[in-house]
N, C-alpha and C positions, 0 to 999 in steps of 0.2 A: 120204501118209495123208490129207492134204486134200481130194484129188480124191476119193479116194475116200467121206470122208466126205460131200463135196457132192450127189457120186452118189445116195448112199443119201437124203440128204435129198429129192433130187428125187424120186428112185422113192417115197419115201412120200409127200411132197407130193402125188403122180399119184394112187397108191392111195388116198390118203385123199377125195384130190377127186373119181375115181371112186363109190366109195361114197358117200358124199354126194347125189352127183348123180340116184345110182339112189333115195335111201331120199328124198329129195324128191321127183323124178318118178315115185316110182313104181313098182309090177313093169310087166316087159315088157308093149305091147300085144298084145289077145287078138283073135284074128280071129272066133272063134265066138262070142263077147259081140259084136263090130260088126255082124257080120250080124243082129242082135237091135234092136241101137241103130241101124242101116241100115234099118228097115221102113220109114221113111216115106219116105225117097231114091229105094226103089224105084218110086214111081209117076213120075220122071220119068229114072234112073239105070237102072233093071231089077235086078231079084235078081241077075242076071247079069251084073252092070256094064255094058249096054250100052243106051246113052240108046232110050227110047221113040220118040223124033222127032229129028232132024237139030239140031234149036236144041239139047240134050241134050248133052252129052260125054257119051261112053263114061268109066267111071271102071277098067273092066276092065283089069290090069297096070299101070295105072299107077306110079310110081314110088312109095313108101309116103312120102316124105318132101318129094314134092311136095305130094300128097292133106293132109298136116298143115298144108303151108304155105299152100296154097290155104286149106281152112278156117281157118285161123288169121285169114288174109288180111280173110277175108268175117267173121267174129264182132268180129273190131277195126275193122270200118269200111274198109279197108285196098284190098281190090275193088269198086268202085262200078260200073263198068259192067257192059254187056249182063243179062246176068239174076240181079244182085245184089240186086234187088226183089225178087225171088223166095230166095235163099239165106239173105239175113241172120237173116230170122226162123227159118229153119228151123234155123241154125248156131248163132244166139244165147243156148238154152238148154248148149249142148252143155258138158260139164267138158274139158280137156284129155286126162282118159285115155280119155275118148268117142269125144274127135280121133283117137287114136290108133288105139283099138279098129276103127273105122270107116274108116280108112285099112289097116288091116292088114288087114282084110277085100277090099276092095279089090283094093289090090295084089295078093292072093294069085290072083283070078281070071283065065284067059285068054282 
C-alpha cells in the first residue's frame, strides 16, 4: 500500500508541476503572432528564414529550442560576439512569449 501511495503522490507531484509550469509560462507559442513579431528580423533573416548576406544565419528549420536559446542568450547579455552589436537591441525589448512566438515561427519554415 505504500508503494503505491508514493506512486500516486508522485504522479500528482508531476501533474501539478506540469500545470503550473504551463499557467506561468504561458499558452503554447504561436507561429503566426512570430511571423508578426519577426518583421523587423526580416531585413537581415528574410520572411523566409533565409539570411540576406552570408554574415546572416538562415533562421529557416532551425531547431525551435535552440532559436529561444539563442535569443535568450543575446537579451541576457550571454552572446557577445560576432554580430551581437547588432542583436541585443533588437532582442532586448522582446517578452519571453515573443522568444517563443518568433522561434516557432521560425522553426516551422523550410
Amino acid at each position: 500500500m505504500k508503494y503505491s501511495l508514493r506512486k500516486n503522490k508522485a504522479l500528482s507531484l508531476f501533474i501539478l508541476t506540469t500545470i503550473c509550469t504551463f499557467s506561468v509560462n504561458g499558452q503554447a507559442a504561436d507561429a503566426d503572432a512570430g511571423k508578426a513579431k519577426a518583421a523587423t528580423c526580416f531585413a537581415c533573416h528574410g520572411e523566409n528564414g533565409v539570411g540576406i548576406a552570408d554574415t546572416y544565419p538562415n533562421l529557416a528549420g532551425q531547431k525551435e529550442g535552440y532559436l529561444v536559446s539563442a535569443l535568450k542568450a543575446y537579451k541576457e547579455g550571454q552572446r557577445t560576439g560576432g554580430l551581437a552589436a547588432l542583436m541585443v537591441p533588437m532582442v532586448s525589448s522582446l517578452s519571453d512569449a515573443d522568444i517563443a512566438d518568433i522561434a516557432a515561427y521560425y522553426s516551422g519554415l523550410e
